[in-house]
Structures are given as structure tokens and as C-alpha cells.
C-alpha positions in Angstrom: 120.1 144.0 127.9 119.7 141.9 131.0 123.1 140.5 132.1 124.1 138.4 135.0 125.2 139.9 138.4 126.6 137.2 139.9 127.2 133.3 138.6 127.8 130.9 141.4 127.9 127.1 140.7 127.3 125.2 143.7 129.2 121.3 143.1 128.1 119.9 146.1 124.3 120.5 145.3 125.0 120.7 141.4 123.4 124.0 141.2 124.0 126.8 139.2 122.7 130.1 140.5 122.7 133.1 138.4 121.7 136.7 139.6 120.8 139.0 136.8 120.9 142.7 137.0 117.4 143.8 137.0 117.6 141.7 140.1 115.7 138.3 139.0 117.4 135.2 140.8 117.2 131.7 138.3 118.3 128.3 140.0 119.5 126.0 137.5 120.2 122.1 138.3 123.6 121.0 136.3 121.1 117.9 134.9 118.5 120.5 133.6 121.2 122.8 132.0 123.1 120.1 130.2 119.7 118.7 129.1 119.1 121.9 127.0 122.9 122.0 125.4 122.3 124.4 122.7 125.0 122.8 120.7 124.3 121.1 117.0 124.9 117.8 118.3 122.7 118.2 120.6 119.5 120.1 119.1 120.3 117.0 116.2 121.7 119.3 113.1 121.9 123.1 111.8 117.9 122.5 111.4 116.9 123.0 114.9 119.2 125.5 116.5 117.9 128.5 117.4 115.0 128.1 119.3 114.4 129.3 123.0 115.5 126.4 125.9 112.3 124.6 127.2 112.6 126.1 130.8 110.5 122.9 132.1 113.4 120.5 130.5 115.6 122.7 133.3 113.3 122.1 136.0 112.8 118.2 135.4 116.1 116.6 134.6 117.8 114.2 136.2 120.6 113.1 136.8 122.7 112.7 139.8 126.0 111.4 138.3 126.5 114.3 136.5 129.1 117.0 137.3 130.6 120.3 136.4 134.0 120.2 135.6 134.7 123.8 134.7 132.8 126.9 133.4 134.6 129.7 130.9 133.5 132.8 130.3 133.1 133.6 126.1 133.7 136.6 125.6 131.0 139.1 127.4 128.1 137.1 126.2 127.9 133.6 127.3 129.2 130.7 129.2 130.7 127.2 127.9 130.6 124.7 130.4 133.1 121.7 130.5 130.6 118.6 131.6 131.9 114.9 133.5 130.2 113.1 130.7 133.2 114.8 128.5 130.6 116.9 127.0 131.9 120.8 126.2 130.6 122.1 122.6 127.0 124.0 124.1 127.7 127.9 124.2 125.0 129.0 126.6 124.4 133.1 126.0 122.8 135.1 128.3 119.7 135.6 126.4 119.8 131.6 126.2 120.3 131.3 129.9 117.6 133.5 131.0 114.8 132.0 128.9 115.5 129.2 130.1 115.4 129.9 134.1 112.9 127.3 135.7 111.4 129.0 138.3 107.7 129.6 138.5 107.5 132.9 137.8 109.1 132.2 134.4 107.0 129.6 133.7 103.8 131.4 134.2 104.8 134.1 132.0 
């Protein structure tokens, strides 16, 4: 199982830069993250969760008033981020975080 390295969330540039072990590096903007909140408010009911984060939903989000607040760890599988727009409910798994990376080699595959 691929699990991150490093986690370093950069508030100034409202990054969030992941390092996984096999040595992959994903870039993640705080917009593009919270657009893909994997939460059932979010994904609108029980009905649609489960399915893989559209990486290209990262990559073009907007949306420079937005801040991160505070990230906790869950347990040894995901993170839970605590959002400015009082938003905290998405649990973002490693599995989830990783298909959804936004880089181009990611999206070509």
C-alpha cells in the first residue's frame, strides 16, 4: 500500500503537498481538494459515495478566499481537514488522496 512520506500544507500559497513512499510527489491546491470533499453532503446522499475524486476537479478549482484552518490525522489512514468556509465532515484516505493527485502524469494514466 502506497502511503504518504511527507504531508506539508503550504497557507501562504494554499498548497497541499504530499510525498508518497514509492516516491511520487502530488501538488494539491486547497480549492481543488475541498472541491472533491468525499463527504455525503457533498457527493449529494449515501448514492454517490464511493467513487474515485475527478483528479481534473483538483487541478481546476478556484478559489482564492478559501483557507485551511487545521488538518488531523484519522487514524493511520486518512486526513480530515478543518476548512474557513466552516466546512470539516470530508475524510480524505490515502487511497482517496492519491487518485486524486492532479499532476500530468496522473492524468495521462
Amino acid at each position: 500500500m502506497i502511503r504518504p512520506a511527507s504531508i506539508t500544507a503550504d497557507r501562504k500559497q494554499r498548497i497541499l503537498t504530499v510525498t508518497w513512499s514509492d516516491g511520487h510527489e502530488s501538488v494539491y491546491s486547497f480549492a481543488g481538494l475541498r472541491a472533491v470533499c468525499p463527504c455525503v453532503e457533498c457527493k449529494g446522499g449515501h448514492a454517490h459515495m464511493g467513487g474515485p475524486p475527478d483528479p481534473r476537479i483538483v487541478r481546476d478549482a478556484v478559489d482564492d478566499s478559501l483557507d485551511l484552518q487545521r488538518i488531523e490525522q484519522v487514524g493511520s489512514y486518512a486526513l480530515q481537514f478543518h476548512w474557513s468556509d466552516g466546512h470539516s465532515t470530508g475524510i480524505y484516505t490515502w487511497d482517496m488522496l492519491r487518485n486524486a493527485c492532479p499532476c500530468g502524469e496522473c492524468l495521462s494514466e
